[in-house]
OpenMM code with the backbone's topology and positions (N, CA, C; nanometers):
from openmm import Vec3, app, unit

residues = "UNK UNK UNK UNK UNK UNK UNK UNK UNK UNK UNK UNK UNK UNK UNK UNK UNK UNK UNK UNK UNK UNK UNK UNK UNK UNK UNK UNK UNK UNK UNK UNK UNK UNK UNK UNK UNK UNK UNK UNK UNK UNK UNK UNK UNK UNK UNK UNK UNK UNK UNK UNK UNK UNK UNK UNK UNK UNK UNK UNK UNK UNK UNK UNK UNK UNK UNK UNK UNK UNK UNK UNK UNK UNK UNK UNK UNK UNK UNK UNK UNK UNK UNK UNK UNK UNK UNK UNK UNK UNK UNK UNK UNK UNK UNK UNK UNK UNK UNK UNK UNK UNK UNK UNK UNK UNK UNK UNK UNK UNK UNK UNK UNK UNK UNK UNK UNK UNK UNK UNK UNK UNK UNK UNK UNK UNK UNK UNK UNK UNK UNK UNK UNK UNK UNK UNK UNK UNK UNK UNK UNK UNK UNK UNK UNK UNK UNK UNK UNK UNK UNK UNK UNK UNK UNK UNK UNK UNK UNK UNK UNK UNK UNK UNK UNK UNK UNK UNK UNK UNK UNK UNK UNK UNK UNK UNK UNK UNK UNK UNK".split()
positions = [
    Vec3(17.1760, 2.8554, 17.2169),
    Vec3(17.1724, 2.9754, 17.1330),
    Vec3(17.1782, 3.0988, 17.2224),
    Vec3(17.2870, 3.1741, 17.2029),
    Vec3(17.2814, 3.3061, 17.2911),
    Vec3(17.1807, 3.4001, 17.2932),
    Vec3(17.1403, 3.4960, 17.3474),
    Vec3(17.0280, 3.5869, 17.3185),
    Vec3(17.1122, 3.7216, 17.2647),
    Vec3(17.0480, 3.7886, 17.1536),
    Vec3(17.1172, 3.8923, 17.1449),
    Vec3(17.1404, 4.0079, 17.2300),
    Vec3(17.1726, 4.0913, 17.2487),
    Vec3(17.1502, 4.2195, 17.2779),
    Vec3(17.1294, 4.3347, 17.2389),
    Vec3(17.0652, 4.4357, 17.3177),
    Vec3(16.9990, 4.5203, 17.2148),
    Vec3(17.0657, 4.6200, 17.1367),
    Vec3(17.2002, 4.6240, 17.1761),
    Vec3(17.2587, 4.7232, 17.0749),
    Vec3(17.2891, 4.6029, 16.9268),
    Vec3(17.2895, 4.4763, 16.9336),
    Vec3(17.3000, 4.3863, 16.8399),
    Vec3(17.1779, 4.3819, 16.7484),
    Vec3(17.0800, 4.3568, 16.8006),
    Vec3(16.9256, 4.3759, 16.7494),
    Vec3(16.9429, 4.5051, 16.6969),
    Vec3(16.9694, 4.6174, 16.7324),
    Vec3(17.0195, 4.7390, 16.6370),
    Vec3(17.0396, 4.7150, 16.5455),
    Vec3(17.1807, 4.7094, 16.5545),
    Vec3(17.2581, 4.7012, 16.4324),
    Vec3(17.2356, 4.5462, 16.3772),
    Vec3(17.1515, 4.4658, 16.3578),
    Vec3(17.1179, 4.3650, 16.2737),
    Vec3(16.9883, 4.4578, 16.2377),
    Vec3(16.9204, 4.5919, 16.2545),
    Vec3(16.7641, 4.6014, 16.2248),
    Vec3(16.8525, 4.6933, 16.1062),
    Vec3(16.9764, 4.8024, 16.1125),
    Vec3(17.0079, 4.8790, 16.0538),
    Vec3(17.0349, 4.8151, 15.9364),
    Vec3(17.1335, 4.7309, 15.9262),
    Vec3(17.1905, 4.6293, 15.8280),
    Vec3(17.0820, 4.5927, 15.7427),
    Vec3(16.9690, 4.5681, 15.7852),
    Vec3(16.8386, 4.4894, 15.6902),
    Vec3(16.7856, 4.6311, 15.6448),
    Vec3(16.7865, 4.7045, 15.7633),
    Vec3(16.6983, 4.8400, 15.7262),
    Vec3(16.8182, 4.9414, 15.5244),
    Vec3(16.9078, 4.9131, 15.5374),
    Vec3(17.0082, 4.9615, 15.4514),
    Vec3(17.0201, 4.8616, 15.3499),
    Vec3(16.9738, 4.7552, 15.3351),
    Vec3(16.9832, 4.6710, 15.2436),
    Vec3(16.8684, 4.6999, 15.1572),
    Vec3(16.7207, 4.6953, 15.1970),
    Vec3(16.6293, 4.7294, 15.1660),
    Vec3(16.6361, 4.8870, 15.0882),
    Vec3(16.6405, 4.9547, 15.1614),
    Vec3(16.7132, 5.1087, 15.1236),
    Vec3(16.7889, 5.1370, 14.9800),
    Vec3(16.8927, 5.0142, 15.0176),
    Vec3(16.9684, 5.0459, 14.9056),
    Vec3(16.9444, 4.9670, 14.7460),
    Vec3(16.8672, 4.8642, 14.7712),
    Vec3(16.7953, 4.7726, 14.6820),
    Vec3(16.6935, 4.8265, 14.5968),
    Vec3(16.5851, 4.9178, 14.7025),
    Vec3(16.4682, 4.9255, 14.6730),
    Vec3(16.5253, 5.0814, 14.5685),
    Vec3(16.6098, 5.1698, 14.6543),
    Vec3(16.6579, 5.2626, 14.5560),
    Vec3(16.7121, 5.2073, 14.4010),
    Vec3(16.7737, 5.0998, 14.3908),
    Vec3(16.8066, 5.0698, 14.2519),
    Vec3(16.7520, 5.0322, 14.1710),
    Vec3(16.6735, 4.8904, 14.2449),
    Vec3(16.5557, 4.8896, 14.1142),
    Vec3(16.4871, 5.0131, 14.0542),
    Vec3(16.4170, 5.1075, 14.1588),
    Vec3(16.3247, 5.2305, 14.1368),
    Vec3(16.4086, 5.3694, 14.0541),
    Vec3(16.5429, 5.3265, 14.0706),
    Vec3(16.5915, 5.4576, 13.9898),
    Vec3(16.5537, 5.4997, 13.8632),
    Vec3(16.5476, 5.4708, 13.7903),
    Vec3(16.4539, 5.5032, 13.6443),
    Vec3(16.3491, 5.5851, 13.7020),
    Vec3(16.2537, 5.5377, 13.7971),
    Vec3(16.1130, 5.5543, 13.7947),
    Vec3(16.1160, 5.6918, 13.9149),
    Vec3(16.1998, 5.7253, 14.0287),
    Vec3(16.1998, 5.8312, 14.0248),
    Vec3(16.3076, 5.9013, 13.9866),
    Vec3(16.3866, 5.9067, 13.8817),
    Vec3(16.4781, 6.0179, 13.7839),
    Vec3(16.3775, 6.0585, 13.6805),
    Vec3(16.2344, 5.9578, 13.6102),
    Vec3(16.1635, 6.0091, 13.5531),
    Vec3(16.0930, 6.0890, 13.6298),
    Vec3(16.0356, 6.0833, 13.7552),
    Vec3(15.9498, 6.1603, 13.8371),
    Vec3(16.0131, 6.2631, 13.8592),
    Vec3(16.1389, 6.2996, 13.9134),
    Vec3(16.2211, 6.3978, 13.9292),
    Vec3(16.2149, 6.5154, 13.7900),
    Vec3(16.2786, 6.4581, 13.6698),
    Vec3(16.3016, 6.5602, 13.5267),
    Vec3(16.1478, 6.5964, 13.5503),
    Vec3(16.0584, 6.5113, 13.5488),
    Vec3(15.8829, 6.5841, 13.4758),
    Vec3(15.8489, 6.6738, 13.6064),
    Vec3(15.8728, 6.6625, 13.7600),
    Vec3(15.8433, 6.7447, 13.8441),
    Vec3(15.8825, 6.8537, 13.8078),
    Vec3(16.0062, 6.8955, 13.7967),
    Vec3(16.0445, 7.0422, 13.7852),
    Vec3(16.0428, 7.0815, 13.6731),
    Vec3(15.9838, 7.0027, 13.5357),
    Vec3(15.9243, 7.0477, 13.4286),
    Vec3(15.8006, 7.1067, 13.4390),
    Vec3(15.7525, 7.0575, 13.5522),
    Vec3(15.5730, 7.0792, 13.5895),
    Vec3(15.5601, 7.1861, 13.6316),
    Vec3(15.6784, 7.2124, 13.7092),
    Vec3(15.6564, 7.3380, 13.8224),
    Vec3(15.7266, 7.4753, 13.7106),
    Vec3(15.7955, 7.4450, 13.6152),
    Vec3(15.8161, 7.5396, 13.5631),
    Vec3(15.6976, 7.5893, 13.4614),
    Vec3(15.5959, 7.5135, 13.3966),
    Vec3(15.5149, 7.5395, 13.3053),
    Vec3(15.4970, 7.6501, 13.2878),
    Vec3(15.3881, 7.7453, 13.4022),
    Vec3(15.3155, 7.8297, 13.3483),
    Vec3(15.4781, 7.9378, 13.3444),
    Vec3(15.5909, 7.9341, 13.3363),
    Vec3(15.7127, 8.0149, 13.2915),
    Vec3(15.8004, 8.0056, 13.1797),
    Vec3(15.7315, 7.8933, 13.1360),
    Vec3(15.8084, 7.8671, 13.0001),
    Vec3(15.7114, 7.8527, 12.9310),
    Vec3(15.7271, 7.9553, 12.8281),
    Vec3(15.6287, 7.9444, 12.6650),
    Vec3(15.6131, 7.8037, 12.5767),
    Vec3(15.7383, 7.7447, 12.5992),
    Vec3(15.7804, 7.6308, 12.5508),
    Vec3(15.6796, 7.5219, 12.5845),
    Vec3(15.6864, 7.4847, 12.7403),
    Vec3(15.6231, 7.4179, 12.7915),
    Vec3(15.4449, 7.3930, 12.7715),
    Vec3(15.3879, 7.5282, 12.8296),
    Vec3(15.2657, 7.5184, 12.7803),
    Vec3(15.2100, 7.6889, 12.7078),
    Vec3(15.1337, 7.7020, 12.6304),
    Vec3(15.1630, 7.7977, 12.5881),
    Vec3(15.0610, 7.9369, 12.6797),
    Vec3(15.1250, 8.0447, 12.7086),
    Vec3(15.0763, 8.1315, 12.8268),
    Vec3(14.8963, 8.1676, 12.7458),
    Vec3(14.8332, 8.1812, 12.9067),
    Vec3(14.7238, 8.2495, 12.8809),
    Vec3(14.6643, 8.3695, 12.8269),
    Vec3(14.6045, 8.3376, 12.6968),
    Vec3(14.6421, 8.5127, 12.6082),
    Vec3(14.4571, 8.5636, 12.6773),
    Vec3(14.4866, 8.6931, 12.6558),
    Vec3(14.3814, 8.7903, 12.7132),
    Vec3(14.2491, 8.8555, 12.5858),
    Vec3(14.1476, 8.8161, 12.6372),
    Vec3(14.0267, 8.8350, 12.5471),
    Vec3(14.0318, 8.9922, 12.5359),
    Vec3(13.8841, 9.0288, 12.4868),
    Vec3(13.8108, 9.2038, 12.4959),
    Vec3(13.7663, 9.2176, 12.6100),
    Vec3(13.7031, 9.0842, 12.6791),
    Vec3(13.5752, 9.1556, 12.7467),
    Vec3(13.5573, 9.0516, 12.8217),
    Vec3(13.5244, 9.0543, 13.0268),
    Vec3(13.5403, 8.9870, 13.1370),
    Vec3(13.3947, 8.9310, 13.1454),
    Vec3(13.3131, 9.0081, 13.0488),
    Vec3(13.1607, 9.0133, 13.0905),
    Vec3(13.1139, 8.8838, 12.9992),
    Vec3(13.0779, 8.7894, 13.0791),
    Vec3(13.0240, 8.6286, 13.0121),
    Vec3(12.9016, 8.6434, 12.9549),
    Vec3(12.8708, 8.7709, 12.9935),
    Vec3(12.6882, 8.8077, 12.9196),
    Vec3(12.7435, 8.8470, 12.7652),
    Vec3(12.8729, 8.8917, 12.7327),
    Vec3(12.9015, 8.9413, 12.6117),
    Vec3(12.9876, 8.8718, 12.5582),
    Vec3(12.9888, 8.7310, 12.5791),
    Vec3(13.0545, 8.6089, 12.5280),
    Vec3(12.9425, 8.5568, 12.4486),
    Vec3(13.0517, 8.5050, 12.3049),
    Vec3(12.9639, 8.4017, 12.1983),
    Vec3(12.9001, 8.2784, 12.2618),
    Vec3(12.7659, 8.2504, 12.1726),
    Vec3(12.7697, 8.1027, 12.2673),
    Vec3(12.9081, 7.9790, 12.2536),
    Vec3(12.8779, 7.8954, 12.3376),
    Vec3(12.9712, 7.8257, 12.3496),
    Vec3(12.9590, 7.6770, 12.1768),
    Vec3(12.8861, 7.6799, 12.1741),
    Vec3(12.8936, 7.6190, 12.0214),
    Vec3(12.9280, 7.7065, 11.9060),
    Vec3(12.9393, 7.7993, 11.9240),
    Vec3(13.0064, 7.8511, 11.7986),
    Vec3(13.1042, 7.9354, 11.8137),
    Vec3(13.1715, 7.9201, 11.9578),
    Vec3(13.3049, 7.9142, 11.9928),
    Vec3(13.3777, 7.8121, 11.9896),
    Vec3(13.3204, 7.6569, 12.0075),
    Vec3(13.4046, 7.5402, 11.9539),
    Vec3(13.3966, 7.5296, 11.8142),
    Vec3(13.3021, 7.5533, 11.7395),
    Vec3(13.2998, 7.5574, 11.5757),
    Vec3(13.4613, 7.6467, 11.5366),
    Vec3(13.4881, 7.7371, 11.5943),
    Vec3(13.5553, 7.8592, 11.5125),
    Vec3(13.6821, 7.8393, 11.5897),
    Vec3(13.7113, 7.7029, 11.7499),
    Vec3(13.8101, 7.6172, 11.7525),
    Vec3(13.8526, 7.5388, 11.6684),
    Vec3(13.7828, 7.4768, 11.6456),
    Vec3(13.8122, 7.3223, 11.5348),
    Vec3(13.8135, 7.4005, 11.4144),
    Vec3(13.7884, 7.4611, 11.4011),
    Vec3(13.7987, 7.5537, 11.2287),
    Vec3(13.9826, 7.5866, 11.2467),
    Vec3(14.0276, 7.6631, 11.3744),
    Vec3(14.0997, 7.6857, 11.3502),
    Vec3(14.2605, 7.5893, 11.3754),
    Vec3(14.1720, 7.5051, 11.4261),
    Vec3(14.2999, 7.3657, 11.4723),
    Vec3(14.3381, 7.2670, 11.2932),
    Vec3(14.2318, 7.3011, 11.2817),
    Vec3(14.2723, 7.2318, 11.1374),
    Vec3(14.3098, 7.3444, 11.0471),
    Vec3(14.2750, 7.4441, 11.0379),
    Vec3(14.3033, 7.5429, 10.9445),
    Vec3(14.4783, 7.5693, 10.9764),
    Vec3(14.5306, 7.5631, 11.0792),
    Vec3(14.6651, 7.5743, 11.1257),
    Vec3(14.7584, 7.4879, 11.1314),
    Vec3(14.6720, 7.3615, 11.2032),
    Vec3(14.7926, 7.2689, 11.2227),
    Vec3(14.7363, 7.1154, 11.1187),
    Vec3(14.6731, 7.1585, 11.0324),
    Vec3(14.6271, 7.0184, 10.9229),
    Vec3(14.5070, 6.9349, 10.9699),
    Vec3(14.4962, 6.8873, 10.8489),
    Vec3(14.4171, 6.7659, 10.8881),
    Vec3(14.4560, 6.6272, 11.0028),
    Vec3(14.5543, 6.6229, 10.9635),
    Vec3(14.5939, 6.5346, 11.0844),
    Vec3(14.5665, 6.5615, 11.2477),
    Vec3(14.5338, 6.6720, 11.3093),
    Vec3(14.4987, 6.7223, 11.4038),
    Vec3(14.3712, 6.6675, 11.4443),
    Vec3(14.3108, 6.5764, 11.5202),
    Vec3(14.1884, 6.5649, 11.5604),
    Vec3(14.1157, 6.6375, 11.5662),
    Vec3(13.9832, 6.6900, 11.5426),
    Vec3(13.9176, 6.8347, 11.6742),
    Vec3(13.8282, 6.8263, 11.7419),
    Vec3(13.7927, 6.6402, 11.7274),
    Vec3(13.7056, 6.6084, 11.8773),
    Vec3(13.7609, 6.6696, 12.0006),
    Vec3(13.6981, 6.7328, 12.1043),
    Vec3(13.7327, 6.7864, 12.1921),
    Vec3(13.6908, 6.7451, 12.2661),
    Vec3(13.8126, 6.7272, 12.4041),
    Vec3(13.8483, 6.6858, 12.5155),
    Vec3(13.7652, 6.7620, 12.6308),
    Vec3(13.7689, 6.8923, 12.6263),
    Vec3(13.7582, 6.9912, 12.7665),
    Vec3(13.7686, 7.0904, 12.7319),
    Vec3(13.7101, 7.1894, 12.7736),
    Vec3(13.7160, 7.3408, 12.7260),
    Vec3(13.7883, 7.4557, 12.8621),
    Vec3(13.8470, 7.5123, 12.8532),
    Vec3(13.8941, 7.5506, 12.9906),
    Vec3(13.8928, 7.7016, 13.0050),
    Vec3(13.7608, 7.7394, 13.0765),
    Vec3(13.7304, 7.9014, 13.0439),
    Vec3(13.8185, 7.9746, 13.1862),
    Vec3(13.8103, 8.1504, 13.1395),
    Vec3(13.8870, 8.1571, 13.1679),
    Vec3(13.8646, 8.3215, 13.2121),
    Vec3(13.7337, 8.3317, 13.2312),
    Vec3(13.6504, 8.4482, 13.2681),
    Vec3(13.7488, 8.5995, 13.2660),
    Vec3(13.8207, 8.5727, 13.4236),
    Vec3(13.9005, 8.6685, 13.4781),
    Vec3(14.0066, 8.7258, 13.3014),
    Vec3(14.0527, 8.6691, 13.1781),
    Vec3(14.1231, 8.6901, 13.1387),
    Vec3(14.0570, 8.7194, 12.9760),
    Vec3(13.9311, 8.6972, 13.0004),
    Vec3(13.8031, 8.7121, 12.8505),
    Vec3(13.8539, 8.5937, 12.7859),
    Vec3(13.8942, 8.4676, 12.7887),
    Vec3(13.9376, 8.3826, 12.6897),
    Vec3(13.9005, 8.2533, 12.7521),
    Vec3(13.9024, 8.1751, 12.6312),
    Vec3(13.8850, 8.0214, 12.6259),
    Vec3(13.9862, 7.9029, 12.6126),
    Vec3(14.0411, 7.8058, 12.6674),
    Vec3(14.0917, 7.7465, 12.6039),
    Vec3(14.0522, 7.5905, 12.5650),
    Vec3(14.0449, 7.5438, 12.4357),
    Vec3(13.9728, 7.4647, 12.3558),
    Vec3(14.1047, 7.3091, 12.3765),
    Vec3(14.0896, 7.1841, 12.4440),
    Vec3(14.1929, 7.0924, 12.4664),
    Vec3(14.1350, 6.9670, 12.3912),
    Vec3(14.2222, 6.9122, 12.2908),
    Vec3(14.1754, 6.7820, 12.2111),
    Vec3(14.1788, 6.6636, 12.2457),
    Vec3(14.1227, 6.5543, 12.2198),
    Vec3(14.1317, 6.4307, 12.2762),
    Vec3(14.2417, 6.3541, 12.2441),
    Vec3(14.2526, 6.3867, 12.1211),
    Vec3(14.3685, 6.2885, 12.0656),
    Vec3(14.4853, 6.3348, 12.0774),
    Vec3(14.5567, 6.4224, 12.1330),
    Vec3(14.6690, 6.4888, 12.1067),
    Vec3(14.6609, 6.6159, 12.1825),
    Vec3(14.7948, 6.7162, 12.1817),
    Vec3(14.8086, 6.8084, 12.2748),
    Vec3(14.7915, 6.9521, 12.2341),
    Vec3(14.7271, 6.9343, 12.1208),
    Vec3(14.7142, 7.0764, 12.0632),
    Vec3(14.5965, 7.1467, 12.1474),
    Vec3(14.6315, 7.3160, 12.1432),
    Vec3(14.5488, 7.3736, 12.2212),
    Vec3(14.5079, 7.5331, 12.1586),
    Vec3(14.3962, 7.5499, 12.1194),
    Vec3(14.3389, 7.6827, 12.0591),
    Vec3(14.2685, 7.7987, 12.1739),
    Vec3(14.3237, 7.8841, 12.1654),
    Vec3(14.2553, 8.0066, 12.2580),
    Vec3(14.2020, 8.0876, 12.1724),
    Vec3(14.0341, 8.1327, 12.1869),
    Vec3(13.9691, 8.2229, 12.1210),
    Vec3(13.9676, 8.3165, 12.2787),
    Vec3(13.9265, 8.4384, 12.1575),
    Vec3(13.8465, 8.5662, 12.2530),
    Vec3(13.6997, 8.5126, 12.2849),
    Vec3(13.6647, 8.5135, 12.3858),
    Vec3(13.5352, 8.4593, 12.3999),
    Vec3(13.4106, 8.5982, 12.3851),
    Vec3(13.4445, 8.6676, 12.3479),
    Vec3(13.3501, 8.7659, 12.3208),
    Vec3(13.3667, 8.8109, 12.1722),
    Vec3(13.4524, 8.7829, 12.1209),
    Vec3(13.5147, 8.7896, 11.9435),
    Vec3(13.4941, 8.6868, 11.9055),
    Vec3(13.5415, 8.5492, 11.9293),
    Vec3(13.5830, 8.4633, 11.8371),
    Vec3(13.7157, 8.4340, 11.7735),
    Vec3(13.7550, 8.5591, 11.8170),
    Vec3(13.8838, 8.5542, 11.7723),
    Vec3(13.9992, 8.4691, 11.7929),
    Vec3(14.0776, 8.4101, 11.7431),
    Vec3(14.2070, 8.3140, 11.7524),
    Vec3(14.3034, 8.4023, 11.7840),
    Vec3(14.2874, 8.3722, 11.9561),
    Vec3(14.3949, 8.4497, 12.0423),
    Vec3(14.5591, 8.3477, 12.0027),
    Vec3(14.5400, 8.2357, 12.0229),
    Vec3(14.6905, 8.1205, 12.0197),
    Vec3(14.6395, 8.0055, 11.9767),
    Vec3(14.7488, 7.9378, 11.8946),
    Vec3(14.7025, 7.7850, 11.8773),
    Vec3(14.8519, 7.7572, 11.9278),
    Vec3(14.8431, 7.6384, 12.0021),
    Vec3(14.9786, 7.5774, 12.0372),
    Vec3(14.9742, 7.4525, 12.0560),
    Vec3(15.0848, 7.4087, 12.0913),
    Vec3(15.0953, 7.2660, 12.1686),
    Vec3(15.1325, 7.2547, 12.3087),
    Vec3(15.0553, 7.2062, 12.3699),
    Vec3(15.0244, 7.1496, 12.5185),
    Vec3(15.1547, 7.0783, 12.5966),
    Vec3(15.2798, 7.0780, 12.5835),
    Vec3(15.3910, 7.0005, 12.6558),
    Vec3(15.3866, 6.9776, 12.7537),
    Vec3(15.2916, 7.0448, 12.8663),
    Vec3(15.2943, 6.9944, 12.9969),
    Vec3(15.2099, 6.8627, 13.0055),
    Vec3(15.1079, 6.8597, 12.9445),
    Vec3(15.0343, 6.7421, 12.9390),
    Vec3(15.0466, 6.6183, 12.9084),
    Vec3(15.1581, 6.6176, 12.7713),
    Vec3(15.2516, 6.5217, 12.7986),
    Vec3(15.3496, 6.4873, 12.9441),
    Vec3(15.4225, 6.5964, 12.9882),
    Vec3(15.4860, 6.5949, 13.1075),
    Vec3(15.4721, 6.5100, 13.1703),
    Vec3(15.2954, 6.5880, 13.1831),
    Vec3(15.2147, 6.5160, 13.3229),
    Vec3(15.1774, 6.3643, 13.2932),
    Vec3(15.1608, 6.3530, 13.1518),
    Vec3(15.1273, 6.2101, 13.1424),
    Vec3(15.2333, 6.0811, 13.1639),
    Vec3(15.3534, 6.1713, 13.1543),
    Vec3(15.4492, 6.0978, 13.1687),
    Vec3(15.5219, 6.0435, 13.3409),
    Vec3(15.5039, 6.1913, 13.3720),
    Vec3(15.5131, 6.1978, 13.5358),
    Vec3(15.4129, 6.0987, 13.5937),
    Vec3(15.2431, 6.0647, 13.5755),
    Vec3(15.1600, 6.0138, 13.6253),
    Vec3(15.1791, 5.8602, 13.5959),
    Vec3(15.2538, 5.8594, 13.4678),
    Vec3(15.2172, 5.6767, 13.4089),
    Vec3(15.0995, 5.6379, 13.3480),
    Vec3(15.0217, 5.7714, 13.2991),
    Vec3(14.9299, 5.7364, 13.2195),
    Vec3(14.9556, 5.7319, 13.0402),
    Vec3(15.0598, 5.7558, 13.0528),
    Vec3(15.1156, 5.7991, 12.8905),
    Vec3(15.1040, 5.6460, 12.8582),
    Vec3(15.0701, 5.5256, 12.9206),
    Vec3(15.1079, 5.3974, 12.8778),
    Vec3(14.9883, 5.3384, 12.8901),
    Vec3(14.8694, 5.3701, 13.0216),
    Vec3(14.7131, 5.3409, 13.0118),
    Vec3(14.6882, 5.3334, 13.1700),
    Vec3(14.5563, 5.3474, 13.1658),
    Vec3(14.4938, 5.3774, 13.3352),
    Vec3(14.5865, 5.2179, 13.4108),
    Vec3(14.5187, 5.1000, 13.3895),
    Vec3(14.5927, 5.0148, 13.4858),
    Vec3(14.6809, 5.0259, 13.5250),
    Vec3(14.7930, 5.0851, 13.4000),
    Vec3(14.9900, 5.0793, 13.4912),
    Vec3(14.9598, 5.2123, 13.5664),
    Vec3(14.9128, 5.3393, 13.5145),
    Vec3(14.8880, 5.4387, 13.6281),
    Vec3(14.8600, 5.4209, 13.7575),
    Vec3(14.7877, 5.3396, 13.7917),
    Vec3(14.7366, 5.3120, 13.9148),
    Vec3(14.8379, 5.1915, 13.9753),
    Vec3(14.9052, 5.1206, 13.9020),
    Vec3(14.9974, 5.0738, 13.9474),
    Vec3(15.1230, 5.0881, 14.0093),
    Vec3(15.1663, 5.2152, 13.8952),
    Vec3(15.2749, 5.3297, 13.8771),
    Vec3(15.2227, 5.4045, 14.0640),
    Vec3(15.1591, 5.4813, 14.0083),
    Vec3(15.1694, 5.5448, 14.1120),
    Vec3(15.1237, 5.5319, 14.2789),
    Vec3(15.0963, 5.3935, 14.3091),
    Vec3(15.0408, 5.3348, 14.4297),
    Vec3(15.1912, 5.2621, 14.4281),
    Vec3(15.2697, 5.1883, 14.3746),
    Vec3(15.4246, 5.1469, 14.3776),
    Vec3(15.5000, 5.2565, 14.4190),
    Vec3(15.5429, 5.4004, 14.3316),
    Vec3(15.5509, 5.4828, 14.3589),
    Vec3(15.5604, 5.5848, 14.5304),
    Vec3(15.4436, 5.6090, 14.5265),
    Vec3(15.4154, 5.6446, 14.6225),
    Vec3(15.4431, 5.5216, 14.7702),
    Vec3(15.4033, 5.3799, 14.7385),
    Vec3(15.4262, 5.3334, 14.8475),
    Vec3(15.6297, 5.3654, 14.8710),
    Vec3(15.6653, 5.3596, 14.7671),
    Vec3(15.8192, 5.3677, 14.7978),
    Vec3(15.8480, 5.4706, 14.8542),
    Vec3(15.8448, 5.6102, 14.8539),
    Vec3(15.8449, 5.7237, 14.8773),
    Vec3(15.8175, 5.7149, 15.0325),
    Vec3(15.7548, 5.6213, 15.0641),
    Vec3(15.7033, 5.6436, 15.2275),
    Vec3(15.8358, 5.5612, 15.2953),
    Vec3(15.8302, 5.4021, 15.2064),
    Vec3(15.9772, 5.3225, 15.2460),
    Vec3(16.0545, 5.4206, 15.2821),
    Vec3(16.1321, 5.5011, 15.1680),
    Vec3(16.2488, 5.5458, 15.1758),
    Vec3(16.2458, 5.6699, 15.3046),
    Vec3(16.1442, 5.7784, 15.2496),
    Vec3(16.1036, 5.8002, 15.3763),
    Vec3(16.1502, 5.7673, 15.5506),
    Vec3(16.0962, 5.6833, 15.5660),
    Vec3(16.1096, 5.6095, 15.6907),
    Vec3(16.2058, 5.5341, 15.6748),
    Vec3(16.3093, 5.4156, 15.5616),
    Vec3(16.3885, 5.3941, 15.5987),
    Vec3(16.5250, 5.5280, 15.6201),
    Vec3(16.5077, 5.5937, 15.5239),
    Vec3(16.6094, 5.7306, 15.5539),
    Vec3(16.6011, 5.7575, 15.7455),
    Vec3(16.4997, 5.8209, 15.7236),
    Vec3(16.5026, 5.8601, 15.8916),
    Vec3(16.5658, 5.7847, 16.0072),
    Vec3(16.5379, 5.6142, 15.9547),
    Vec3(16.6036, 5.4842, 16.0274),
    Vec3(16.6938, 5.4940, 16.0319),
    Vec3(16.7987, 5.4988, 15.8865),
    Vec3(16.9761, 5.5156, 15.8798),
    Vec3(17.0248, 5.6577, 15.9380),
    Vec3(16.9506, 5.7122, 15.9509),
    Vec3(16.9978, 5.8559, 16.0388),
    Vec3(16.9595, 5.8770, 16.1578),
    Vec3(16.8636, 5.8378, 16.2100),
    Vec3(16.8538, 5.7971, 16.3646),
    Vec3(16.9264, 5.6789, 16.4351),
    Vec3(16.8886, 5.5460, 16.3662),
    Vec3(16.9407, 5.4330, 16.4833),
    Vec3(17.0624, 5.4662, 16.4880),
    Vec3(17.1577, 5.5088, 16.4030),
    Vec3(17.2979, 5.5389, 16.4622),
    Vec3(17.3659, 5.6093, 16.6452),
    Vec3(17.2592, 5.7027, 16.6051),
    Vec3(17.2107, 5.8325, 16.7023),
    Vec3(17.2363, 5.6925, 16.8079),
    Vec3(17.0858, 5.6675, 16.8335),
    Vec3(17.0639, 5.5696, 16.9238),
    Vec3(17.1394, 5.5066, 16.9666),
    Vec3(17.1867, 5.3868, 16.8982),
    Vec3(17.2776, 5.3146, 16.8975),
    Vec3(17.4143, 5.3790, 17.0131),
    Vec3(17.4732, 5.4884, 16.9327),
    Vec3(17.5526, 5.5368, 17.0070),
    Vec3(17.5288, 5.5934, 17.1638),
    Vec3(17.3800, 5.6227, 17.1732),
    Vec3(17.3459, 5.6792, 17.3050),
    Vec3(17.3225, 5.5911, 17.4182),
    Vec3(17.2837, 5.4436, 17.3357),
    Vec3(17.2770, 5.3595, 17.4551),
    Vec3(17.3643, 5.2892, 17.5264),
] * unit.nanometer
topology = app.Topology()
chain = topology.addChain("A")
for resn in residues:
    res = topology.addResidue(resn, chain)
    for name in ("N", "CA", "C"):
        topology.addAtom(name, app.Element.getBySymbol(name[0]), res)
């Protein structure tokens, strides 16, 4: 059996290294063309109204002259159903204050609807729907449940490093190759 040589061992590492490359890209295409559309959906959010709906501005910065916080979620859920029906959940998810801007925003468990009061009024600054959160759920792989998430994105991510490093491989060993 001959021994190879090392410009052979090269180009037999490139050949495997490009097979892999080009394999691992096809199966995964779906999975990052979905990662791709929801990234630059993500990054556009807070610029599109569409997406998520912009942060509206209270009376008053001063949290000493804010309602309490229970009867600022009361006069949420009053107004998530008063707007968008009964069908609207109004168990609530997370509340997301917002000091610097006097406002609240009120996020549901079941769904993506989202209510902004004045936190010193009460007032029903916006009710909208949440699209980035879908986005993101979609981008993350949780839109389907925690296990594939963590599956999703540890697969994911390990590929990203593959390609990564095999990229750099098909664009260097050539280099090499030729220099030795």
């Amino acid at each position: 059996m001959e021994e190879l040589t090392s410009r052979q061992k090269q180009a037999r590492l490139l050949r495997r290294t490009r097979r892999v490359h080009r394999w691992s890209g096809i199966t995964l295409f779906v999975f990052f063309f979905i990662i791709g559309v929801t990234s630059v959906l993500l990054g556009w959010k807070k610029n599109v109204d569409y997406i998520m709906p912009p942060t509206a501005r209270g009376t008053s910065t001063e949290l000493a002259e804010w309602l309490p916080t229970d009867r600022l979620l009361t006069l949420a859920q009053s107004a998530l159903t008063d707007s968008l029906g009964p069908a609207y959940d109004p168990t609530i998810d997370r509340i997301d204050y917002r000091p610097d801007k006097g406002s609240l925003k009120f996020l549901f468990k079941d769904h993506y609807g989202e209510v902004q009061l004045d936190g010193a009024t009460g007032r029903v600054l916006s009710i909208g729907i949440r699209r980035a959160d879908f986005i993101e759920h979609i981008h993350d792989g949780s839109i389907i449940n925690d296990p594939f998430k963590i599956i999703y994105s540890t697969l994911m991510g390990l590929a990203t490093i593959l390609f990564t490093v095999s990229g750099f491989w098909l664009w260097y060993g050539p280099k090499r190759m030729r220099n030795s």
